[in-house]
GUKENU-524057 format. One line per 10 residues: number of its first residue (from 0); their letters; for each residue x, y, z of C-alpha. Coordinates in steps of 0.05 Angstrom, whole numbers, padded with zeros to 5 digits, m for minus. Layout:
N
NUM> A> X,Y,Z ~ ...
//
This chain:
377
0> XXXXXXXXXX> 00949,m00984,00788 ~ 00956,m01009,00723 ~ 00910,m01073,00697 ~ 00900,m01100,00633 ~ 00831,m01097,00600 ~ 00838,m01181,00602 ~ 00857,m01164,00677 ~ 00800,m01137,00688 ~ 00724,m01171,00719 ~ 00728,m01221,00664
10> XXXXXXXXXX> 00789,m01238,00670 ~ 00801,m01240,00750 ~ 00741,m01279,00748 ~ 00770,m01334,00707 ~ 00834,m01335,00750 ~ 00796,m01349,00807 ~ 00748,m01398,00789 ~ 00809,m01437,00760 ~ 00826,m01439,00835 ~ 00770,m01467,00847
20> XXXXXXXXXX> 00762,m01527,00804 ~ 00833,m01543,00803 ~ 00844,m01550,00882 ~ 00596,m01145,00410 ~ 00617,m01214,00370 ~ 00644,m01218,00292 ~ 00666,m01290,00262 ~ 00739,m01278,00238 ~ 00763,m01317,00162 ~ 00783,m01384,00159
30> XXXXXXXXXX> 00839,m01415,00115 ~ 00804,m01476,00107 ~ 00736,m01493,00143 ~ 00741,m01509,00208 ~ 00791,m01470,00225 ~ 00774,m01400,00252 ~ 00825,m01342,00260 ~ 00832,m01301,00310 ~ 00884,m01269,00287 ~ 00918,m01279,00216
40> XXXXXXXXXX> 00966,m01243,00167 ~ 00930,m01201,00119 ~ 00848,m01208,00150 ~ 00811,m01149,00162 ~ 00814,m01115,00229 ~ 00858,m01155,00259 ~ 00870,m01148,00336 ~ 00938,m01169,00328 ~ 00956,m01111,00284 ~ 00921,m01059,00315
50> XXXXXXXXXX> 00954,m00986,00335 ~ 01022,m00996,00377 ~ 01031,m00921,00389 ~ 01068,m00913,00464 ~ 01061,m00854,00514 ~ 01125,m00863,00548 ~ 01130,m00845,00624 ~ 01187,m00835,00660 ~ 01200,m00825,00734 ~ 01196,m00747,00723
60> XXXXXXXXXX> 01134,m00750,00695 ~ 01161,m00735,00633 ~ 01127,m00764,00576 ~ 01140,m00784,00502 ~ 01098,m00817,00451 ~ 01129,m00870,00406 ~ 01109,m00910,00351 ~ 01120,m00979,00319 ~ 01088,m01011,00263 ~ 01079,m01093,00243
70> XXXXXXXXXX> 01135,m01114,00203 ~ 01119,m01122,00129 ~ 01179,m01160,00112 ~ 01194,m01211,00173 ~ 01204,m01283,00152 ~ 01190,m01309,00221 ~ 01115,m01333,00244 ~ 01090,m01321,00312 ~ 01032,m01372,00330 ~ 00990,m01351,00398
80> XXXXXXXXXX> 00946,m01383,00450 ~ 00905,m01340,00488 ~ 00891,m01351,00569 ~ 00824,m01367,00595 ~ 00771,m01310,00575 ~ 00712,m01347,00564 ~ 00635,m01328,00600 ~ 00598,m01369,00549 ~ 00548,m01422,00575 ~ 00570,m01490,00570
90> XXXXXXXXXX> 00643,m01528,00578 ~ 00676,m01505,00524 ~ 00672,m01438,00484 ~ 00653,m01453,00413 ~ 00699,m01411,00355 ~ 00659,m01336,00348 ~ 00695,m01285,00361 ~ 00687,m01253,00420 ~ 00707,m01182,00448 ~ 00744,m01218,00502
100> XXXXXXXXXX> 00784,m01253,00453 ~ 00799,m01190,00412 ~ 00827,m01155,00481 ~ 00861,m01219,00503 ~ 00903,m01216,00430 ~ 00914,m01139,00431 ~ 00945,m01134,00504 ~ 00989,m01195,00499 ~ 01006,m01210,00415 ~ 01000,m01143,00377
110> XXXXXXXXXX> 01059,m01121,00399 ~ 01105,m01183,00365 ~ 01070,m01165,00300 ~ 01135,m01127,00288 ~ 01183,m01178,00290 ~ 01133,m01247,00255 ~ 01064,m01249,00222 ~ 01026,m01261,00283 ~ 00967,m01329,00276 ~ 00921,m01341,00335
120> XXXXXXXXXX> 00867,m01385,00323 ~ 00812,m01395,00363 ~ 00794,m01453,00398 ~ 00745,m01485,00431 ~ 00779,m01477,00513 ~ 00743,m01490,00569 ~ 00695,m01435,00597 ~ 00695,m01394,00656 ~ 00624,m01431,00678 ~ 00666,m01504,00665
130> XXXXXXXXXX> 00713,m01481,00719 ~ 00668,m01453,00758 ~ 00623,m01513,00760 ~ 00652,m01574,00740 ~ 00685,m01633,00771 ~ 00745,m01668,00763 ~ 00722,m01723,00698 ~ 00688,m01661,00669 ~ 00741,m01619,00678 ~ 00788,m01673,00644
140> XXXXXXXXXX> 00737,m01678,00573 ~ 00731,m01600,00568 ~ 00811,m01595,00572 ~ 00809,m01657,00527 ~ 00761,m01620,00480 ~ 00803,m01551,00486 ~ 00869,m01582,00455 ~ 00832,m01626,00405 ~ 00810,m01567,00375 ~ 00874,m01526,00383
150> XXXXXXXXXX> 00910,m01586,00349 ~ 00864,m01592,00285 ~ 00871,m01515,00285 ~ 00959,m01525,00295 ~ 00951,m01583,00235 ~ 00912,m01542,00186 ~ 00956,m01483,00190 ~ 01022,m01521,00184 ~ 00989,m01555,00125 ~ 00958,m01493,00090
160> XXXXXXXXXX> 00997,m01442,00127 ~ 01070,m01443,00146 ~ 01099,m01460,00081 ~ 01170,m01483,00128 ~ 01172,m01419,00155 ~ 01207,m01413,00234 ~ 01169,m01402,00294 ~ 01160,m01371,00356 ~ 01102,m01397,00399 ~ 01070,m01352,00449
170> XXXXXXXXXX> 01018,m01386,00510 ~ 00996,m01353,00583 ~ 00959,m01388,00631 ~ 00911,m01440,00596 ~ 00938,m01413,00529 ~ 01011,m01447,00562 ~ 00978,m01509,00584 ~ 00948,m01517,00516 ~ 01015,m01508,00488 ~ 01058,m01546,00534
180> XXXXXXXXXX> 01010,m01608,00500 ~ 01022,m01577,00432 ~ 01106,m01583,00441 ~ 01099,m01638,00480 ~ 01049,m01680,00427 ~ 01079,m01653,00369 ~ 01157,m01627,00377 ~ 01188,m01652,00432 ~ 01202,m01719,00392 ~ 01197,m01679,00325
190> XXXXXXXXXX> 01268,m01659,00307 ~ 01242,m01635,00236 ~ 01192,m01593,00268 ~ 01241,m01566,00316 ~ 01292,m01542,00270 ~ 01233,m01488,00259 ~ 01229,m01469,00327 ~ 01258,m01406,00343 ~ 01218,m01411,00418 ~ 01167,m01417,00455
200> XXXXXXXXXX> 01150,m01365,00509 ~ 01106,m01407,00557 ~ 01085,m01362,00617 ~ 01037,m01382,00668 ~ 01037,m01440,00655 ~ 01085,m01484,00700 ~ 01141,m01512,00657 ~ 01183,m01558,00698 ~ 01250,m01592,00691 ~ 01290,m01643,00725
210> XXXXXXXXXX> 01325,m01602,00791 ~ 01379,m01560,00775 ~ 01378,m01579,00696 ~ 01352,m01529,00644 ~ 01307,m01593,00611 ~ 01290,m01667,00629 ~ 01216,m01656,00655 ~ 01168,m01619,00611 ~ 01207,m01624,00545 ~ 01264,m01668,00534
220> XXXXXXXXXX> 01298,m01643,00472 ~ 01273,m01575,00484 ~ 01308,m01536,00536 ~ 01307,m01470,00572 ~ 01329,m01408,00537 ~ 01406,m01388,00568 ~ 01426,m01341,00523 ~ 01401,m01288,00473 ~ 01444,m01331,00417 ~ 01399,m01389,00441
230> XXXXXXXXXX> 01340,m01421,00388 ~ 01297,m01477,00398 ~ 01283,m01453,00475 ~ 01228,m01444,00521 ~ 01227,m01372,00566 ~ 01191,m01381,00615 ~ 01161,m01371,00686 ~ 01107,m01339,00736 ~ 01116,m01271,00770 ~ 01107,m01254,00840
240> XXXXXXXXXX> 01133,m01198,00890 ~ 01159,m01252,00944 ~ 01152,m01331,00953 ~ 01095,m01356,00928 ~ 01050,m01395,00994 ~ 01051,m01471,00977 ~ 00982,m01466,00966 ~ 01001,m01424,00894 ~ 00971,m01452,00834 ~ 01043,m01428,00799
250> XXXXXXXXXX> 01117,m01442,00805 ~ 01109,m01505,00843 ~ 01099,m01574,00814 ~ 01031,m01613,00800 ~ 00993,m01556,00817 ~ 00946,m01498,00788 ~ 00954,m01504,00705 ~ 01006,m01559,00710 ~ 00939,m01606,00716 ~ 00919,m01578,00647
260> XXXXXXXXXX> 00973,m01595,00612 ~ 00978,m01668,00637 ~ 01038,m01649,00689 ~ 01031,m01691,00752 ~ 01095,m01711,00770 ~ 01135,m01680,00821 ~ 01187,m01719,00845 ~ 01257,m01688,00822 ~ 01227,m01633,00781 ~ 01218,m01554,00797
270> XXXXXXXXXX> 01180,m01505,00756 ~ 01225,m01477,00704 ~ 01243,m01390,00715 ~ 01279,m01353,00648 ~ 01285,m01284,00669 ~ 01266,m01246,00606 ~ 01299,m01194,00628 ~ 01375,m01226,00626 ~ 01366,m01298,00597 ~ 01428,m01312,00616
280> XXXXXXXXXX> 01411,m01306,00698 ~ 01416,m01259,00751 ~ 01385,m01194,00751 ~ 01348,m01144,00701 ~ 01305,m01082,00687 ~ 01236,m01099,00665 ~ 01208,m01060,00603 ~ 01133,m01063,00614 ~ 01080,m01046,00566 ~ 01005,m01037,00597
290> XXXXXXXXXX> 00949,m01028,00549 ~ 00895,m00977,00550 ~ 00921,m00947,00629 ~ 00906,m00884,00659 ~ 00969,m00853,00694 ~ 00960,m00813,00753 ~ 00917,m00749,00741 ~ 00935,m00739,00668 ~ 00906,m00773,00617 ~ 00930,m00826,00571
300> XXXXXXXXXX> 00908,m00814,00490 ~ 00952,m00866,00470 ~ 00938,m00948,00467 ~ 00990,m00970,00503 ~ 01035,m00938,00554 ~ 01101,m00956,00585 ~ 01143,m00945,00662 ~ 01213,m00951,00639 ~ 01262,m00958,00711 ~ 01206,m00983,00755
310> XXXXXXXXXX> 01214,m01061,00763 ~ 01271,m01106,00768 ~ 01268,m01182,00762 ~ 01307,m01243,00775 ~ 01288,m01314,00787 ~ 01281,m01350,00855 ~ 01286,m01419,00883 ~ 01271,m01437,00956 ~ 01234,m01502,00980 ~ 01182,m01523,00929
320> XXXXXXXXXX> 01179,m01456,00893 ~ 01205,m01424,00837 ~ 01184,m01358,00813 ~ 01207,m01292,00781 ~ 01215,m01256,00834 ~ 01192,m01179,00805 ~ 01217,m01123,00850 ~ 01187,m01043,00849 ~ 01253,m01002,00853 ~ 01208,m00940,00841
330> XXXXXXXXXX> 01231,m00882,00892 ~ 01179,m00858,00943 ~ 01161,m00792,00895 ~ 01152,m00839,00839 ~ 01078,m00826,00821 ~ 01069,m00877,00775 ~ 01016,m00933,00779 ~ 01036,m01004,00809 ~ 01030,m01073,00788 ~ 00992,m01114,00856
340> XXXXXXXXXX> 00968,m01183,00867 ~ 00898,m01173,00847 ~ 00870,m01240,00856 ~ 00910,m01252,00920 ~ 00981,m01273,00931 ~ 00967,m01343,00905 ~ 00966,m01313,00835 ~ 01015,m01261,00849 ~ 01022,m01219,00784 ~ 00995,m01279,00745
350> XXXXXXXXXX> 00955,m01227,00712 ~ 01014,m01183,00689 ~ 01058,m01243,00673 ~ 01065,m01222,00596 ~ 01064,m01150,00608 ~ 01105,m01139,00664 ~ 01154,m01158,00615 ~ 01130,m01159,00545 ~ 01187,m01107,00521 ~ 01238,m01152,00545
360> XXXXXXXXXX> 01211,m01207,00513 ~ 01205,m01173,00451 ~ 01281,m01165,00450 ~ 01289,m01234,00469 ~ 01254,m01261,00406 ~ 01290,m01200,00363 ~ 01348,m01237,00379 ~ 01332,m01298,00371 ~ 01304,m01289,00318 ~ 01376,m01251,00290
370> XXXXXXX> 01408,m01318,00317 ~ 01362,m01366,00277 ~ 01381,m01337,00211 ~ 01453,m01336,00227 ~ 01452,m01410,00238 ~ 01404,m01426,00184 ~ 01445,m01383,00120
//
């Protein structure tokens, strides 16, 4: 079965005690102080552009080994948000870097290091033992504290940083909550900042819009992604192998991360679903990428590895729910490892929500990113 090293104790553990309150360390380089990176263009050993080399495993169980490298030459900035991988003691992390951290930016933001110079800076999110422990009013400061220091982080890059260049954000789970207050505080109403926004891939993290609309809940000038031609978009949505139960903390309204981001209304919204796999609706193959994963008896030497023909996705709507609906179309001798709702089918594949379909997504953002420039020269 493959699982992400952030999918793993850590990481499960964090899902769940989200659940419950919502219902070897190095100090990266700083642009300015304050401001501490986990992940930026030129520092040294930097998770985000660590090795990308691909075993390849078909149905057969034939394999290949592929290759990519970060871009050296992209003018396009990617700026990251990692999910909730915090054990420190206390209700909010403070800005070392941690190994969780490193893992959390490897499995989920390397990989767009070749299409933009990848930034993720580290802020101070609430911990595993806050959600674990806290009540409502504390839960409330420790988010407050969380996106207070994500913003001064967001403010000194585009200051220092950006120099006008275009963007495409990337968020999952409290990572999207954190940035569904970024686009909302600082975008939405922005339309000089939003000419630089090629889009934002917000997974996890319970995007909504008014019924049957592609905006008008979440964002109001900032709309769902219907086409690859398409800039200034939001992809996203939360994976599952059937309906979610209505006691999901994703793909329904006011409920699970949508209380992190501020998001209580529900009346005449749904949770938004952009299949990354065909933007424009309907159905697609997913192109998953799993970090670090054994495959059946044979061993792995690569980083990364990658099940080309064995999902399918499209997105669903029935009562309350919304979801990307991901389906195994693997045949019965198809020995490769499966995807499964580790944490319970409340979470479905909350877990695998970027990598499920990270290669899709990296063609989204190719081009997008192809469109952008078009419409900007």
């Amino acid at each position: 079965m493959p699982a992400c090293r952030l999918a793993a104790v850590t990481f499960a553990a964090a899902l769940v005690a989200l659940a419950l309150a919502l219902a070897g360390t190095s100090v990266a380089s700083s642009s300015s102080p304050g401001t501490v990176w986990l992940c930026r263009p030129g520092q040294a050993d930097d998770p985000c552009t660590s090795s990308l080399a691909t075993t390849v495993i078909a149905a057969s169980g034939a394999r290949s080994i592929v290759n990519a490298t970060p871009s050296g030459t992209t003018q396009f900035d990617c700026f990251y948000i990692y999910p909730t991988v915090s054990t420190e003691i206390g209700p909010n992390a403070d800005l070392q870097v941690q190994s969780s951290e490193r893992l959390a930016a490897q499995e989920q933001a390397s990989r767009f290091s070749t299409l933009c110079r990848v930034w993720a800076p580290m802020y101070r999110q609430e911990t595993l033992v806050a959600l674990l422990s806290s009540g409502v009013a504390a839960t409330v400061k420790a988010e407050g504290v969380a996106y207070a220091s994500l913003l001064a982080a967001w403010q000194d890059y585009l200051a220092h940083d950006n120099d006008g260049r275009p963007i495409i954000f990337i968020g999952h789970s409290q990572g999207a909550a954190m940035l569904i207050r970024l686009l909302t505080g600082q975008f939405d109403a922005n339309s000089s900042l939003r000419r630089r926004l090629v889009s934002a891939i917000i997974l996890g993290g319970n995007v909504t819009v008014a019924n049957g609309r592609t905006s008008g809940g979440t964002f109001h000038n900032i709309p769902a992604c219907t086409s690859a031609s398409q800039t200034g978009c939001v992809i996203a949505y939360s994976s599952f192998p059937s309906q979610p139960p209505a006691t999901s903390l994703f793909g329904i309204p006011g409920q699970g991360v949508s209380i992190q981001s501020g998001q209580t209304t529900t009346k005449g919204v749904e949770v938004l679903c952009v299949n990354p796999a065909s933007l424009s609706g309907g159905s697609g193959a997913l192109e998953p990428y799993f970090p670090d994963v054994g495959a059946g008896s044979a061993t792995v030497t690569t980083p990364w590895v990658q099940f080309p023909g064995l999902y399918t996705a499209s997105c669903k709507h029935t009562g309350d729910a919304t979801w990307l609906q991901v389906n195994d179309v693997g045949s019965s001798s198809d020995r490769r490892p499966r995807v499964s709702e580790t944490a319970g089918p409340d979470w479905g594949f909350h877990e695998e929500d970027v990598n499920l379909a990270l290669g899709n997504l990296l063609a989204d953002v190719a081009a997008q990113e192809s469109a952008y420039q078009r419409a900007h020269h």
